[in-house]
N, C-alpha and C positions, 0 to 999 in steps of 0.2 A: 396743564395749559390748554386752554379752549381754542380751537380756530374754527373759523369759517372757511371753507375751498366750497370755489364756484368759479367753473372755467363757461369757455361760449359766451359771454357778454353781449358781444357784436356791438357795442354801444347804443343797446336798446334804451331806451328811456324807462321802458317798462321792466325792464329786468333790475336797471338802477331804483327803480322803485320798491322792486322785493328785496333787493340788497340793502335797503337803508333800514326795512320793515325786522329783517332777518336781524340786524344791526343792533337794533335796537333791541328785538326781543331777548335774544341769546344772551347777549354782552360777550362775544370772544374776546381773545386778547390781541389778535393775529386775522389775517383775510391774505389765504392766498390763491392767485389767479394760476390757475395751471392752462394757458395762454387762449387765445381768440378774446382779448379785451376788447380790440377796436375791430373798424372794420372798412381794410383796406384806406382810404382816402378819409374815412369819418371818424376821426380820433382824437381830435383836439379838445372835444365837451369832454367826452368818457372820461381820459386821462386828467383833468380838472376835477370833475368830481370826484373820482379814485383820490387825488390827492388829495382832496378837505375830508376824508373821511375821520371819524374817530378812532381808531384803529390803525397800525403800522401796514401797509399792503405789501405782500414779495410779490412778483409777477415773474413769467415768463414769456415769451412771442409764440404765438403759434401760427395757421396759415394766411391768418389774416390781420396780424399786424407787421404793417413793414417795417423794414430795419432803421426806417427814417426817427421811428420817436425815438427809439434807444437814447441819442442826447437830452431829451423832453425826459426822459425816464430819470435820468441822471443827477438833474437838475430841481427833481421833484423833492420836496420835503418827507415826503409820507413813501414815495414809492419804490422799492427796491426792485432790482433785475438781477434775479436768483441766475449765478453761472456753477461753474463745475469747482470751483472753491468753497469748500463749506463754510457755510453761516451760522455761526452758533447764537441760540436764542432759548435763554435759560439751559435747560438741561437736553436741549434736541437740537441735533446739525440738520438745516436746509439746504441742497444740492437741486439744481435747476439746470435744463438743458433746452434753452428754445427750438423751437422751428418744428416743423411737421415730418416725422419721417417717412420714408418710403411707405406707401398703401398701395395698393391696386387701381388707385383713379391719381388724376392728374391733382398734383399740391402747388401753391404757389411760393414755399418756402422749400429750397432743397439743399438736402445736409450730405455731407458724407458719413453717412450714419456709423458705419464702423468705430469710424477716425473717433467722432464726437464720443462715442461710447467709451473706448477706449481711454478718454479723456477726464472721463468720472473715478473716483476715488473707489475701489474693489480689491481687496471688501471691502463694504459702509462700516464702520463705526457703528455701534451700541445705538438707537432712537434716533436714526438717520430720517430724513423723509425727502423723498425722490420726487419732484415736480417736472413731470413731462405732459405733452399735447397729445399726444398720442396713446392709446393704448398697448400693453405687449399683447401680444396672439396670445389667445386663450381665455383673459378678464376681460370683461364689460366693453366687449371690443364687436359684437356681432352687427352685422346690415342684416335688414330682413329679417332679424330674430333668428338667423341662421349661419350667418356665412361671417367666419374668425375673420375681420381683417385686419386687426392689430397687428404689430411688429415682433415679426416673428427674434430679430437680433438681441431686441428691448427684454423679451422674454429669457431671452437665454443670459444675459447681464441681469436682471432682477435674480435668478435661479442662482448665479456666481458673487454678486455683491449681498443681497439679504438685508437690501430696508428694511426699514419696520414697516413704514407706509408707504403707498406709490398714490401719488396725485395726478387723474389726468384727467381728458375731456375729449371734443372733437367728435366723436362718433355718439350723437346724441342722442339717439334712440337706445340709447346700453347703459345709461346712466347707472349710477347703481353701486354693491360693492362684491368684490370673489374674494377670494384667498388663492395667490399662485405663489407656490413654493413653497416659503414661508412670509411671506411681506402681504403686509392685505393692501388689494388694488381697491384706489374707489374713484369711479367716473362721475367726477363733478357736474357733469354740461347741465346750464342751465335752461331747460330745455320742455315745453308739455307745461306737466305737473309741478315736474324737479326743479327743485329751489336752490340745488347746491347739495352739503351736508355742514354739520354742526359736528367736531372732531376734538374728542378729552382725549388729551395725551398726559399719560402718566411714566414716569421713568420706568425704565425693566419692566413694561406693562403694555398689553396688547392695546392698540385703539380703540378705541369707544366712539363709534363708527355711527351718528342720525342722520339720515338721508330723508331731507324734508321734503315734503310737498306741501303745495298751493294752501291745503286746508288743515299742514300739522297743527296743535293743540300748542297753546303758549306752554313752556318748561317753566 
């Protein structure tokens, strides 16, 4: 199964325009938002386009959509709001945890991050794929090209649960993909260059992981 993950949106016009270019080019099966779709109060376009897309969209919230559209979500044809229930789709469970967890700067989305953890299925299941906002401390999580500030609790629940894949964003300058533990992290933000990625999941098979940019070559 092919998907698209591309987190950060912010309901740029411009970013819905690489999204529809990516859409097109690829053909996934799946487009999932590992959360910042809207932003703040500008959400009402985003969330319409997201819904006419060709493609099934999963989403999650991150720090900059409020909790206000979640009924808008609900009501969407196309749009699903991945929770701690796994979502099976073909042979891979989706598990989704909105909101931004604790970082070292102020969020405008605040969790009991434990609690919420605590609330995910561990272990994951066999080709599980974990859609969070946040990075764990350690993957595609660095400010400045230096300083981890991913979640350090998220890290240690990836290390004890054992996704296959971790979908996240938010820290957009890290985009990118690691290996932590054994689950490969990949920081979607669509962000610079970064287009997102283009993601082959195969059963009992590691990801196949393209992290596009501005100028990839048609596939």
């Amino acid at each position: 199964m092919r998907i698209y993950a591309v987190a950060d949106i912010h309901g740029k016009p411009g970013h819905m325009e690489t999204i529809y270019k990516v859409l097109d080019q690829y053909q996934p099966e799946l487009m999932v938002v590992p959360g910042d779709m809207t932003h703040f109060l500008n959400w009402s376009t985003v969330l319409s386009q997201l819904d006419s897309l060709p493609v099934p969209v999963l989403v999650i919230r991150g720090n900059t959509d409020l909790k206000r559209i979640e009924p808008r979500i609900k009501k969407a044809a196309n749009i699903t709001l991945l929770t701690q229930t796994p979502l099976q789709i073909k042979d891979f469970s989706f598990v989704g945890m909105s909101g931004t967890l604790p970082l070292p700067f102020v969020n405008r989305v605040g969790l009991n991050e434990k609690k919420k953890l605590a609330d995910l299925p561990c272990p994951m299941a066999p080709d599980t794929v974990l859609v969070v906002h946040t990075p764990p401390k350690g993957a595609c999580d660095r400010v400045g090209k230096k300083i981890h500030a991913g979640s350090r609790n998220l890290a240690g629940f990836i290390e004890a649960a054992a996704p296959s894949l971790v979908l996240c964003g938010h820290i957009h300058e890290d985009a990118g993909m690691e290996t932590l533990h054994e689950s490969t992290v990949v920081n979607c933000a669509i962000a610079g260059p970064g287009s997102g990625a283009i993601i082959d999941l195969e059963k009992n098979e590691p990801p196949k992981v393209n992290l596009l940019q501005s100028d990839t070559p048609p596939n």
